[in-house]
N, C-alpha and C positions, 0 to 999 in steps of 0.2 A: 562304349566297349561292345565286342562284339557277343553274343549271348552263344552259352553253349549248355546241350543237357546236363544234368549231371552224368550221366557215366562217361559219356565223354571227356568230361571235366574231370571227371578222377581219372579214368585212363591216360592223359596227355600229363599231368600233376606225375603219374607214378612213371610215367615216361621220360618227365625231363628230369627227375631223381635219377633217372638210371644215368642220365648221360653228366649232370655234376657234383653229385655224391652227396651233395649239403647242400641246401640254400631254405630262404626265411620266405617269410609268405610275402611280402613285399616285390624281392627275386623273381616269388612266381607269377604272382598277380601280373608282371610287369612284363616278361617274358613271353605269357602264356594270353596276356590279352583278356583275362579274367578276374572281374571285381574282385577286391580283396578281400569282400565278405563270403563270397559263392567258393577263394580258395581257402579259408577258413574252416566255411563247411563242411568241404571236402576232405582236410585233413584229418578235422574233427573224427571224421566215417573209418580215414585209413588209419591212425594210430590206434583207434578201436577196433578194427580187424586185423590189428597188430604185422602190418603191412609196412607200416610208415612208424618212427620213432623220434624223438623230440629232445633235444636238449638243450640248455643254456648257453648260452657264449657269452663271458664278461670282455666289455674292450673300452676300460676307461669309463671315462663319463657318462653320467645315466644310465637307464634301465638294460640290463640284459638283454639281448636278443635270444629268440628261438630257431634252431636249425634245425631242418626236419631231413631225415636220411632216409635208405629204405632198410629195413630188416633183411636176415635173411631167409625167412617168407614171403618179406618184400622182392625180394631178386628172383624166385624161384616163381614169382607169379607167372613170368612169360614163359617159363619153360613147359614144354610138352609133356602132359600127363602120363605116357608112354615110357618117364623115364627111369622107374621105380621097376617096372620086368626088363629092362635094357639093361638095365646095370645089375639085376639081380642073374640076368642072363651070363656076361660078361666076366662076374664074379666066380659064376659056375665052369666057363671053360675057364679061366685062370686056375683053380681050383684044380680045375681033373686034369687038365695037359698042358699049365704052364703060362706063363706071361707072353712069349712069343708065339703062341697059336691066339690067344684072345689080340693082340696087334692086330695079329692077320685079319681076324675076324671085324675088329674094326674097320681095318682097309677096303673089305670086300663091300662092308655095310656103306660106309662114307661114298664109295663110287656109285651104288645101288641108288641110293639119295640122291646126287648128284646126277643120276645118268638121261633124267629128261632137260637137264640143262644145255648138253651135250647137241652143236647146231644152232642154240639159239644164242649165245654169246659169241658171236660172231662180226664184233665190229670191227674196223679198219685199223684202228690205231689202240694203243692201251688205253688210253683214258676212255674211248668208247666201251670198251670191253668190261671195264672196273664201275663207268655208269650202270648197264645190263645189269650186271651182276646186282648191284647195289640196291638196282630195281626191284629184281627177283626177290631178295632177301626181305627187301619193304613190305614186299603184298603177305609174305608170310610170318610176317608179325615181328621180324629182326627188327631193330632202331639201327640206323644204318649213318654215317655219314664219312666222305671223302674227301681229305686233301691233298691236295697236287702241289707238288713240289718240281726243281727244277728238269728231274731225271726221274724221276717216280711218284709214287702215288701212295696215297696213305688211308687204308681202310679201317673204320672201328665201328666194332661192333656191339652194342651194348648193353646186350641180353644174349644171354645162352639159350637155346634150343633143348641142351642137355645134359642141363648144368650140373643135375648128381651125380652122371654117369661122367662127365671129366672131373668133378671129384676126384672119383673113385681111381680113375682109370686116367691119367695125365698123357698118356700116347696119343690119346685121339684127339690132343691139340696138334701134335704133329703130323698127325693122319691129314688134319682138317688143313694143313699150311699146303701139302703137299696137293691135295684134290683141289682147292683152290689152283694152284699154279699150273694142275693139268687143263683148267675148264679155261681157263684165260691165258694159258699159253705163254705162261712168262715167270720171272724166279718171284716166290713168294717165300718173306723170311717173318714169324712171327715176333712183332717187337713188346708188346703188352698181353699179358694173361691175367683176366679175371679170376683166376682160381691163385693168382701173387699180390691178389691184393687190388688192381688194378680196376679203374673205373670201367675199362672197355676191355675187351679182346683186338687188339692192332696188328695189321700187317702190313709190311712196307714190299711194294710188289713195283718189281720191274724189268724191262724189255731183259727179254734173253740173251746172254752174250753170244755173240756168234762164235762157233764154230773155228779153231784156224783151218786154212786150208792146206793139206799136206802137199808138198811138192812131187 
């Protein structure tokens, strides 16, 4: 098998958590490409920094299995450290002038974020345009993955960036549907939300309808 350090090996362990909610060290070791003593140890590490938690599953004959899930200081691992004055921010104009001035405020921020993406997502077709993106998201620590269906494309995502502040603040999943469909040019409808429970954040994203033309 192929050898990987440890943090490596805990980083990808707490990464393929996020993408199937539950699986046993067998799962991982097998998935992951790492001995099943080295994912042992590694669990060993997370359920001790209460990242990772453990439970039994009976099914029938013989010994129980162990299902390891993440916490939710497990989930908040990837999110950006930034997002405790975000949302405390957020809280504060809600507070002084209302739910539809802090929208807006998310709107202005999400495009802000977004706006060196603006030019470089520019490929020919949607599915080029949904790879880019899928790209971008990967190098900045998103868990990313896409499937293509016969007329659209299906993005999930499966770490939040900001995951207290959509807590708190549920618009800026809508913020997020809509900035997405301005950078890639096409209808973006959110179909799974991590804050409903959901293993990912999904969006089903496709070609713009045309326009009719008026006579």
């Amino acid at each position: 098998m192929e050898k990987h350090n440890r943090r490596s090996s805990m980083q990808r362990i707490l990464e393929q958590l996020h993408r199937q909610r539950a699986m046993t060290t067998e799962q991982l070791s097998e998935t992951l490409d790492i001995t099943g003593s080295a994912v042992r140890q590694q669990l060993a590490r997370l359920v001790s920094a209460e990242l990772v938690r453990v439970t039994s599953q009976h099914g029938g004959v013989g010994r129980p299995r162990n299902l390891y899930r993440l916490t939710e200081k497990g989930r908040k691992y990837f999110a950006q450290q930034d997002n405790l004055l975000a949302r405390a921010l957020l809280d504060e104009m809600h507070h002084l002038y209302g739910k539809e001035a802090a929208f807006h405020l998310l709107e202005r921020a999400s495009k802000r974020l977004y706006a060196n993406l603006q030019g470089t997502i520019n490929g020919e077709t949607l599915v080029d345009r949904v790879q880019q993106l899928a790209k971008h998201l990967t190098s900045e620590g998103i868990i990313t993955d896409i499937h293509t269906e016969a007329d659209y494309q299906v993005l999930s995502l499966y770490n939040c960036p900001y995951h207290d502040v959509a807590q708190a603040h549920r618009g800026l999943c809508l913020v997020e549907a809509q900035t997405l469909a301005d950078i890639l040019h096409a209808e973006v409808k959110q179909s799974k939300c991590m804050m409903d429970g959901a293993n990912s954040c999904q969006f089903i994203i496709k070609e713009k309808k045309a326009k009719p033309v008026l006579a």
